[in-house]
C-alpha angles and dihedrals in degrees: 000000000000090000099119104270149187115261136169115196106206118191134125098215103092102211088038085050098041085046088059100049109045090050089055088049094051086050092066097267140137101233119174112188124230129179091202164024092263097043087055094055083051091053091050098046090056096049116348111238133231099218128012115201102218121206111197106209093063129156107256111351114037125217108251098064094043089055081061094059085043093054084046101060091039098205097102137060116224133208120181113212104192142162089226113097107170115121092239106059088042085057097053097048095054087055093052091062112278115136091212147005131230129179113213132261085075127203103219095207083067089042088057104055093033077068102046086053106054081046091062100040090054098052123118109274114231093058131157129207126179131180127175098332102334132101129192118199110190105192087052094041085217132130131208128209122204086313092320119116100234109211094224119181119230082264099053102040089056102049098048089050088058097049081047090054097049079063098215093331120123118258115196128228103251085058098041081051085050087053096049108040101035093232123350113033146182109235083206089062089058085048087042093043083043099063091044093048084056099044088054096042090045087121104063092029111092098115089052095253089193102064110201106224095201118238093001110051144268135294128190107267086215134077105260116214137178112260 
């Protein structure tokens, strides 16, 4: 999610580390560093967090276990970012809790949409976004337009939730496609899902609500706000 969130970066190699965070933070995050295990139970206990970055390899305890602990207390969303790239160990961190898996090195443009997902995935249900005339009720799954209950697909209700809740940013298409198939997708069904979405939403739509980024994806030309 691109509202501004709480993130700990935890990794134990300092220019890796010092690279993170201050990505996140030009994204528009809160990011607090840790070395460590410890350092990140520190860092929770001051302000809890929305998402950790978890790197594996770390001095003391390492992050698997402490993904465990994480899971267990259910508040936080984790992300390993880890050099090891071998199916089994992905598998068992993401049955020890984590909610993804990254092998370093990291795009950060990746980075940066893994976390808005897990954000996402981690929200309250029951949210409301609105932006212009729109709003967007996600227990309900449902969209209205300028007044007008819009009749949205799976498809189209979720990706338009993920560009609401990117709140003007750019998303680009793979992770819209993420968004939309569940796994595997076609980048020719977002454009596709894209050119519906404006067609139902036409009228509400005068300003051109769904902004075309050339050669990367779309983001939402109004402010977008909780309702």
């Amino acid at each position: 999610m691109s509202r501004s969130l709480s993130i700990v970066v935890v990794e134990d190699e300092p220019l890796t580390r010092a690279t993170l965070v201050a990505f996140l933070e030009r994204e528009g995050h809160a990011v607090r560093p840790a070395s460590c295990v410890a350092a990140c139970r520190a860092a929770l206990r001051d302000k809890a967090a929305d998402v950790v970055l978890l790197d594996i390899g770390l001095p003391g305890e390492d992050g698997l276990s402490y993904a465990r602990e994480l899971r267990s207390a259910g508040a936080t969303g984790v992300i390993i970012v880890s050099e090891r790239g071998e199916i089994e160990t992905r598998i068992a961190a993401l049955d020890d809790g984590a909610d993804d898996y990254l092998t370093k090195p990291v795009h950060l443009e990746e980075l940066a949409a893994r976390v808005r997902s897990v954000a996402r995935r981690r929200a309250p249900q029951g949210a409301r976004l609105s932006f212009g005339p729109v709003v967007l009720d996600q227990a309900a799954r449902s969209a209205v337009a300028a007044g007008v209950p819009a009749a949205l697909t799976r498809g189209e209700f979720d990706l338009l939730w993920a560009l609401a809740v990117a709140e003007g940013k750019i998303v680009s298409r793979e992770a819209l496609s993420e968004v939309v198939s569940r796994g595997e997708g076609d980048l020719r069904s977002v454009d596709a899902l894209v050119s519906r979405l404006r067609r139902k939403l036409a009228s509400a739509d005068e300003d051109g609500l769904i902004v075309t980024a050339p050669g990367f994806g779309y983001r939402l030309r109004p402010p977008v706000t909780r309702a």
